[in-house]
C-alpha positions as CSV (number, residue, x, y, z in Angstrom):
1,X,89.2,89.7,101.2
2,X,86.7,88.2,103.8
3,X,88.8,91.1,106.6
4,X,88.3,93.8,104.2
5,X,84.3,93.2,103.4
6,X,84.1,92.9,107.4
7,X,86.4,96.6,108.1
8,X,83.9,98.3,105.3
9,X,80.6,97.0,106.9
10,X,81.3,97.9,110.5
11,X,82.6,101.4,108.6
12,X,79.1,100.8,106.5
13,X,77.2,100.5,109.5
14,X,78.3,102.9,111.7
15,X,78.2,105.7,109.3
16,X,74.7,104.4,108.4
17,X,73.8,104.9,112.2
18,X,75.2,107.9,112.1
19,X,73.3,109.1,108.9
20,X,69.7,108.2,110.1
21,X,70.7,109.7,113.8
22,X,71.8,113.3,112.4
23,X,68.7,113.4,109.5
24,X,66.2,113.0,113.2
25,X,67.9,116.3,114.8
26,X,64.9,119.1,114.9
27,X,67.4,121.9,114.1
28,X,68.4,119.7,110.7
29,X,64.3,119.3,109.9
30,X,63.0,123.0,109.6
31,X,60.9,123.6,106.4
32,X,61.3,122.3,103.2
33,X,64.6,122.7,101.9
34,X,66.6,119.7,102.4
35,X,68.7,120.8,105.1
36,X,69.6,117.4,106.6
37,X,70.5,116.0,103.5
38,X,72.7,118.7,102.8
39,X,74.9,119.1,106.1
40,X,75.4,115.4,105.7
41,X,76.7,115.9,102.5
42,X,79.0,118.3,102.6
43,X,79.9,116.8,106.3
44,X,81.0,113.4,104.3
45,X,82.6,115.7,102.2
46,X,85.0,116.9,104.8
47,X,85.1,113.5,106.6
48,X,86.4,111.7,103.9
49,X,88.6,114.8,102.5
50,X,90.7,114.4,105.7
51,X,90.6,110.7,105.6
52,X,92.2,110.5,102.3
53,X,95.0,113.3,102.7
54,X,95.6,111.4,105.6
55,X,95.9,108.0,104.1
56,X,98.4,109.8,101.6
57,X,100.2,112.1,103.8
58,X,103.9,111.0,105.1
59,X,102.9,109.1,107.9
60,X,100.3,107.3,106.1
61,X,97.3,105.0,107.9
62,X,96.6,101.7,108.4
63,X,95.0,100.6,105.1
64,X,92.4,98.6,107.4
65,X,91.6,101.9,109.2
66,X,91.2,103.6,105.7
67,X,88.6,100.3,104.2
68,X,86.7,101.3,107.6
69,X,86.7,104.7,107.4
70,X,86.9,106.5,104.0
71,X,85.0,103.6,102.3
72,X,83.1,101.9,105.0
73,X,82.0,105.2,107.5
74,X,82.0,107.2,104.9
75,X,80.2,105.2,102.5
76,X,77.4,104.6,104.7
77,X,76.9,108.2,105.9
78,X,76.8,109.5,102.4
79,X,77.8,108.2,99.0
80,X,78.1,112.1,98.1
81,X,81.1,111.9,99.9
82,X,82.9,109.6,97.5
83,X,81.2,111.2,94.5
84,X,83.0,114.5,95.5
85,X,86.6,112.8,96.3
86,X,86.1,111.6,92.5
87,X,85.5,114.9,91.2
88,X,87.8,116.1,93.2
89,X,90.8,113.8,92.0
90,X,89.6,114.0,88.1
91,X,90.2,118.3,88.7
92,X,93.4,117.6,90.5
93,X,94.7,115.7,87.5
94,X,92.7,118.2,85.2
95,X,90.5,115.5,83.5
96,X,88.3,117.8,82.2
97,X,86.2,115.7,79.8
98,X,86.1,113.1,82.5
99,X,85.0,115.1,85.2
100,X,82.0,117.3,83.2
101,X,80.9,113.8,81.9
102,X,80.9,111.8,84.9
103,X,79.5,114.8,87.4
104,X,76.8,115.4,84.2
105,X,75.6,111.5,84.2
106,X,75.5,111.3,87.8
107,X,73.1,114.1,88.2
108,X,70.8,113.6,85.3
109,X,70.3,110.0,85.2
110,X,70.6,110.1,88.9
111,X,67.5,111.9,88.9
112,X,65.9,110.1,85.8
113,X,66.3,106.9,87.3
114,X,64.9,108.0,90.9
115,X,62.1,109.3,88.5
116,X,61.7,105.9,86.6
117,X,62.0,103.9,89.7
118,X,59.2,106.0,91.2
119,X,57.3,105.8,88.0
120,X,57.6,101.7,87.8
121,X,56.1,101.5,91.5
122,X,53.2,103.7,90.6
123,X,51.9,101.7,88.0
């Protein structure tokens, strides 16, 4: 347990790094739409789409490799990344309900709580 925590924060960490080092370049920071934010998105979303076929493919990985990367890495660049790799898996197995309530909740009370959290440190 104690290995796996330490393989997902190096993963956590370096993808983190990563993050914060990508959202600086001047190309990703050009007017208002949220450029950086997206690319590192839908980067994560590519990251941990090869990560995970590869995990599951015939030769398999390391589940160590796997804690560092898909969770850890991936984790810390963007949690968009794993939200995406769950939608993806609930329209795989055609979960319809499932995947129209969980992408639903995590949009709108994502953004109602980031409202209510901003709202709480104003007042």
């Amino acid at each position: 347990m104690l290995s796996n925590c330490i393989f997902v924060g190096l993963g956590g960490g370096a993808g983190a790094i990563c993050r914060y080092l990508m959202g600086m370049l001047p190309i990703l920071q050009r007017g208002a739409f949220p450029l950086a934010t997206l690319t590192i998105n839908l980067l994560g979303s590519f990251l941990i789409g090869l990560i995970a076929q590869r995990a599951n493919g015939p030769s398999g990985m390391d589940p160590n490799l796997v804690l560092l990367l898909k969770v850890g890495f991936c984790g810390g660049f963007t949690t968009y990344s794993s939200f995406a790799d769950d939608i993806y898996l609930l329209l795989q197995n055609r979960h319809w309900v499932t995947l129209v309530l969980y992408a639903g909740l995590t949009l709108v009370l994502g953004v109602a709580l980031v409202w209510a959290g901003r709202t709480v440190v104003k007042a």
